[in-house]
N, C-alpha and C positions, 0 to 999 in steps of 0.2 A: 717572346724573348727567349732565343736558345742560351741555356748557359752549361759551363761544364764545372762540377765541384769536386775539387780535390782533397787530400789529406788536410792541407792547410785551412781549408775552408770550413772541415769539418770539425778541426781543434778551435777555431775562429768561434763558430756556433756554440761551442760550448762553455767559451769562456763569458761570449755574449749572455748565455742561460743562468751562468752567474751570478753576470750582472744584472739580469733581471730579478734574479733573488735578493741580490742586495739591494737594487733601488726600491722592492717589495718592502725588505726592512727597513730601510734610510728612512721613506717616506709615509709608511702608509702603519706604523705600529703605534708610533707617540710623536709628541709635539716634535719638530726639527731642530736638533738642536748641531752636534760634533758629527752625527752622522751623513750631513751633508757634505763637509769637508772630506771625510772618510771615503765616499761613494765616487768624488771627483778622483780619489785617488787613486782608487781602482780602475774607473772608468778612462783616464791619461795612461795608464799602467797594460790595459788593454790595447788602448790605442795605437801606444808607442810601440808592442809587439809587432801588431799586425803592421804597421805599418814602417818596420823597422827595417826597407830597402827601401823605401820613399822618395823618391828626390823633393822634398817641400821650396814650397814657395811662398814670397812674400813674408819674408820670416820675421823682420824687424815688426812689422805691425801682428803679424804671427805671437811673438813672443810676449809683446804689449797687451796684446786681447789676452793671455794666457795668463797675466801673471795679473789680469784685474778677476778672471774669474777665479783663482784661488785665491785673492783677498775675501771677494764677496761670498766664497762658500765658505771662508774663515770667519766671517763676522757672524754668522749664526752659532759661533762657539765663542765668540770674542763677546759680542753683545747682544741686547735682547727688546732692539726696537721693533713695535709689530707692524709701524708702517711699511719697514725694509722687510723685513720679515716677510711678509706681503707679497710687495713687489718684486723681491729676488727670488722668488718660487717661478716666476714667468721670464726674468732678463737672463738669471744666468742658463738655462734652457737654449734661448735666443741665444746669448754670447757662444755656448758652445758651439749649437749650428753654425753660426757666420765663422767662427773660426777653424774648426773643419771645413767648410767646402772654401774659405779661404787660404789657407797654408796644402791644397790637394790640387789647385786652379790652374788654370796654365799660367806659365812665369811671365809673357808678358801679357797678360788680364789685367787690365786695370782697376784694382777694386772701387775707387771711388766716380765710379761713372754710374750711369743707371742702367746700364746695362749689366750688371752684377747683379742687379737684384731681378732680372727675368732666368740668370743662369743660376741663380740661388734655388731658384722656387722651382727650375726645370730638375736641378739635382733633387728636391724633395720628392720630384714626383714620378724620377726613375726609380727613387727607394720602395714605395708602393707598387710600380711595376716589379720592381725586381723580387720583393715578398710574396707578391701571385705570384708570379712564374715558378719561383720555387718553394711553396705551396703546391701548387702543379707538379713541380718535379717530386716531392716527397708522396704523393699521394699516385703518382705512379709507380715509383719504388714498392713500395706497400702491395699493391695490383702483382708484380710480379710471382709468377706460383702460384698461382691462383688461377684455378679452372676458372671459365668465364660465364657456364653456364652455373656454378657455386654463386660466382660474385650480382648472377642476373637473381637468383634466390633469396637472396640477401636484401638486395634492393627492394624487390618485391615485398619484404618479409617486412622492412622497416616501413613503407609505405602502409601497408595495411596496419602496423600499431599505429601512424599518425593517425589514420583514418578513424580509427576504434575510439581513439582518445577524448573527442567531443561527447561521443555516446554513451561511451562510459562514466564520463561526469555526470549525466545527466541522470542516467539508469541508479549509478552508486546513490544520487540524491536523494532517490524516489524513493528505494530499498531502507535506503538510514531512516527515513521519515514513515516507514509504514513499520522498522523493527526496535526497536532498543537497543536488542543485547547485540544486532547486527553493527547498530551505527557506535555499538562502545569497540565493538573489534575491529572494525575499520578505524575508528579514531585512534588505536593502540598501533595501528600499522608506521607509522613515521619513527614510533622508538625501535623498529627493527634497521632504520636506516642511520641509524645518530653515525657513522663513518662517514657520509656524506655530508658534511657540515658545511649549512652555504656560504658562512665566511669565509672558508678554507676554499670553497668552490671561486670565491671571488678573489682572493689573494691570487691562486692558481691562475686566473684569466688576467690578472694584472700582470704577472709575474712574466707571459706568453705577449704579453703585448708590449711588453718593456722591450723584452728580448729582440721579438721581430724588429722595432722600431731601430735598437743600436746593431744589428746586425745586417737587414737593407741597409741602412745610409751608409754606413762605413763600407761595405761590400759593393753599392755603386761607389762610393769616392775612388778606390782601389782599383778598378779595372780601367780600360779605355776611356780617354778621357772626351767628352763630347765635342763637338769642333765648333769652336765659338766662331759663329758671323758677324762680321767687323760693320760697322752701319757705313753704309757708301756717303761720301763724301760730299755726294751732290743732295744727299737726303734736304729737306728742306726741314728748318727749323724755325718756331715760332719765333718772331719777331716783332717788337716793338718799334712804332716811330718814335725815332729821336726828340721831333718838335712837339709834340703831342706831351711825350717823359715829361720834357724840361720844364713846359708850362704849366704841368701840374707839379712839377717838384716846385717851383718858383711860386706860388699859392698857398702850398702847404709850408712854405718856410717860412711866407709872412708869417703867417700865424705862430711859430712856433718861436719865431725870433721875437714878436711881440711878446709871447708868456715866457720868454725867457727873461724879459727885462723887467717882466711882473716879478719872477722868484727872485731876483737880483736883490731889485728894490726892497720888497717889502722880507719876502720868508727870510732870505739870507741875513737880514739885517737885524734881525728878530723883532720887528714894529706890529706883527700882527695880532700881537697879543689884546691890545684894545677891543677887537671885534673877538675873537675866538680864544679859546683855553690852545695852550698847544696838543694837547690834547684831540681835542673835536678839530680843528685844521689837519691834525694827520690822521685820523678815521675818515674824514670827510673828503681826500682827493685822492689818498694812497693807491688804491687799485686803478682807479682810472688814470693814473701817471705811466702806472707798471704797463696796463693794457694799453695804451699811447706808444710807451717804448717800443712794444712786441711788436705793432701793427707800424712801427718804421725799421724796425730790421727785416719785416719783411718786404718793406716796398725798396730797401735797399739792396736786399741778397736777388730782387725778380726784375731791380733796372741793371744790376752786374751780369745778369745770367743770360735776358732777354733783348735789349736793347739794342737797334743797332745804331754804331759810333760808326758813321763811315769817313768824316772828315776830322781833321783835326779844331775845329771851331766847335763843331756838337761836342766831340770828345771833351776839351777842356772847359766845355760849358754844365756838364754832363758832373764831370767828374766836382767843379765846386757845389755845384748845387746839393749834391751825394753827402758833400763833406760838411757842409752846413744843417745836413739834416741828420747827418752823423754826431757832430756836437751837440746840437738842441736837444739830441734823443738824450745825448750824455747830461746835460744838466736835468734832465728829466727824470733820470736815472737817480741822481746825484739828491734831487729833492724827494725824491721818493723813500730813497734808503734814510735822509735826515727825518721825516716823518714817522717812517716806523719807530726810528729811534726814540724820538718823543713818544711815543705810543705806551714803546716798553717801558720808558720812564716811570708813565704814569699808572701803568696796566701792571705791570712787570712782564719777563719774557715765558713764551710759550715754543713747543717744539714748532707748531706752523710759522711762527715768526723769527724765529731762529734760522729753520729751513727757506724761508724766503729771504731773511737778509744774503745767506749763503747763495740763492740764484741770482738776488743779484749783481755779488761780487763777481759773477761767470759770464752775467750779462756783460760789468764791462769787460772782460777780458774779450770777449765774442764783441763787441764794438771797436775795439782798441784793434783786433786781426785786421776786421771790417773794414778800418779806415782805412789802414795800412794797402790792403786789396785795392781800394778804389786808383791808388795810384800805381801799383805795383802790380799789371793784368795778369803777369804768367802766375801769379799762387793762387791755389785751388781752395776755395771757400769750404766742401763739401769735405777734404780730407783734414783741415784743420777743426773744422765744429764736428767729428765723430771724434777724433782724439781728445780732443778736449772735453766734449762730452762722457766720453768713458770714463776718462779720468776726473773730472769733477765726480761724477756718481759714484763712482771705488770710493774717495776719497771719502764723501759725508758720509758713505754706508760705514766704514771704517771706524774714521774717528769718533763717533757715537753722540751725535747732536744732543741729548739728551744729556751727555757731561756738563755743555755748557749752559744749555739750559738751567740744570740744577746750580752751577756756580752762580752764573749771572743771578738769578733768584736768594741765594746764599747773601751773594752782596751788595744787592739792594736791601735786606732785610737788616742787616749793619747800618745800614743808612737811614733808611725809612721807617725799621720797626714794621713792617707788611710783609708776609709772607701769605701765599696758597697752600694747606700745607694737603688739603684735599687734591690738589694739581698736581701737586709730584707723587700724593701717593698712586694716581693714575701714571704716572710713566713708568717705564720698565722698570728693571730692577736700580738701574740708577737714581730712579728719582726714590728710591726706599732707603740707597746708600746714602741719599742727601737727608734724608728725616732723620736715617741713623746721627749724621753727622751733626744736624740742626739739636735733637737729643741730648748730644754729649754737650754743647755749647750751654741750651736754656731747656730746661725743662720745665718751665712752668708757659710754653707755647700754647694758647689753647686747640684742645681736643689731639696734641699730636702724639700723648701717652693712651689714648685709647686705638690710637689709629696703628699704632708701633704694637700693642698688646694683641690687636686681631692679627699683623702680619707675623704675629710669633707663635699664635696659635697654628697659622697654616703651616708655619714652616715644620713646625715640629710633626705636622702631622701628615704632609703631602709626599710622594716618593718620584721617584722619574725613575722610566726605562734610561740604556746607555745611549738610545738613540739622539735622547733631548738634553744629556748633558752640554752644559752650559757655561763658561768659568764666572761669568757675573752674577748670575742667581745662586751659582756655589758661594762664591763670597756673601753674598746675602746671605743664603742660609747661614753660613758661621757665625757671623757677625750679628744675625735676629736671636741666637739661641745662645750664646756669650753676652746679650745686653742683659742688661739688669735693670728690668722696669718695678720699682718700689710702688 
């Protein structure tokens, strides 16, 4: 790969060096807390430079992707769940890639085809090219001025230390074992080196590989852009027979039409109670409901995608059977989410059951599209479930599940007198704003003035770098060292 680098390129690299030092500090000193937010800021601040003759593309879904990855690197200052916590060390990464080599794309690329994601991965893998090559170019640079029969000396010179370097281990071994006073002054040899400290040695290699990483991609995004091939139109695409589809939808709907007039009958009606607590009835089918629903969204989204409809009789035959399977999934749906609910009744609420009533609500919204689709062929299935998926995820990483958690729990315990109080003090710092809170109401909860008394020991005694500041464990903190446990 010939390339030629300019002034610009060379201020680019150094702002990129930067930012390898900052995302050295953001990430790699103490817990992730504001500095995540921080890094993004710098990191769009770079961006927006270099890229600041740009013609961008696709900017509406541009700007969408942009303004969920500054939510989600705001939540790690906003709140302190370690599930999200977690998993937004690898999305918002993702999010960023897709949304650079999207808003860089040619303008009319279609992003929601599948052919974006062969030119996603082709851009990754011009960024690796493009880091050799200039790797190459700098180490030519360097060569300049330099006699070549110098540089052949040199070569020569480091080859024989590798070659020394087994034999020397082995010799130094032999010597330490047959002297003492030999093997105490070879052992003293590492404190002539303490400047070479190999966590600073490791930082340093973080710091060069951060670097390389945002200065290739953005440095391929920037130049020529690759010449995207359009798939010929005669290409031949997996197909489904129609008769074959409809016979198997029309089998699985008996069934499904039959257990809908089971949940009718009896769940809906509340009559089950005779055979089972409501309780053990929604332990006892919940998942297998949820997994039923999943395993017909997909056999819906792969008869919309694959199928073919050539006459208008399959077609309209096609499309009811779709839609009956799209209902059934919905009361499926419908009975699942009523089951948990009895669950939590009985159980009280957890963040994994909280987080799943919350997929559910997405699931209908993604069946409600769904339908809509079966009739209506020109809307694209794949560019409505990425948006909507992004934003369902922004949204609960956000809002901080773990509020409601603590509430709901709050107010079942008004009710029932039952509280976990060991369960909340496992959740973030919310669930310790909720023991505060439970504290100030009743204090005589058992065990939760000893459990409040250890979280006041920590606070008073733990510190954080600025990288991990947080404003929710800040509020904890104040509020653990202002209580007043008698």
């Amino acid at each position: 790969m010939e390339m030629k680098i300019g002034k610009s390129d060379w201020l680019f690299l150094v702002g990129c060096l930067l930012l390898g030092i900052l995302a050295e500090e953001s990430f790699f000193r103490d817990r992730i807390g504001i500095s995540y937010f921080v890094f993004i800021l710098a990191f769009y601040s770079v961006f927006m430079w270099r890229y600041r003759r740009f013609p961008f593309s696709h900017q509406r879904i541009g700007y969408l992707v942009l303004c969920c990855i500054w939510l989600l690197s705001a939540s790690y200052f906003l709140n302190e769940n370690l599930f999200f916590y977690a998993l937004n060390i690898l999305v918002i990464p993702g999010l960023v890639l897709f949304h650079l080599v999207l808003v860089t794309s040619p303008k009319n690329f279609k992003w929601n085809q599948s052919s974006f994601v062969s030119y996603f991965f082709t851009r990754l893998l011009d960024a690796i090219k493009y880091n050799a090559a200039f790797t190459g170019l700098f180490g030519k640079s360097l060569k300049q001025g330099v006699a070549e029969d110098k540089l052949i000396i040199w070569k020569k010179v480091m080859i024989g230390v590798l070659i020394s370097v087994p034999v020397l281990l082995i010799v130094l071994r032999l010597l330490m074992s047959a002297d003492t006073q030999f093997e105490r002054m070879i052992g003293n040899i590492p404190d002539w080196f303490r400047i070479f400290d190999a966590e600073g040695i490791i930082r340093f290699i973080i710091i060069l590989f951060c670097t390389a990483v945002f200065f290739g991609f953005m440095q391929v995004l920037i130049k020529k852009q690759i010449k995207v091939i359009k798939q010929q139109t005669d290409q031949q695409v997996i197909q489904l027979d129609a008769i074959i589809t409809i016979t198997v939808l029309i089998l699985i709907n008996v069934v499904y039409v039959l257990f809908t007039l089971v949940q009718f009958k009896y769940f809906f009606s509340g009559t089950l109670q005779g055979d089972f607590t409501y309780a053990e009835y929604a332990r006892k089918g919940f998942f297998e409901l949820l997994f039923v629903t999943l395993i017909n969204l997909s056999i819906t989204v792969t008869v919309l995608t694959f199928v073919n409809r050539t006459t208008g009789i399959m077609k309209r035959l096609t499309q009811v059977m779709l839609t009956v399977l799209v209902l059934a999934s919905s009361v499926m749906l419908s009975s699942a989410f009523l089951r948990l609910s009895l669950y939590e009744d009985a159980y009280g609420f957890s963040f994994i059951r909280v987080l799943v009533h919350s997929f559910m609500i997405f699931l209908a919204v993604i069946f409600t599209y769904t339908l809509v689709k079966i009739w209506i062929e020109k809307l694209s299935l794949l560019h409505f479930y990425f948006i909507s998926s992004l934003l369902y995820f922004t949204t609960i990483t956000v809002i901080d599940l773990d509020k409601i958690v603590v509430k709901e729990n709050i107010n079942r315990y008004e009710v029932s007198g039952k509280i976990d109080v060991h369960y909340l003090n496992q959740l973030s710092s919310t669930g310790v704003l909720g023991l505060i809170e439970l504290y100030e109401r009743d204090r005589n909860i058992p065990e939760l003035h000893t459990i409040l008394l250890e979280r006041q020991e920590e606070a008073q005694s733990e510190s954080h770098a600025w990288q991990s500041y947080n404003l929710k464990r800040a509020e904890v903190t104040d509020k653990l060292k202002d209580l007043q446990l008698n």
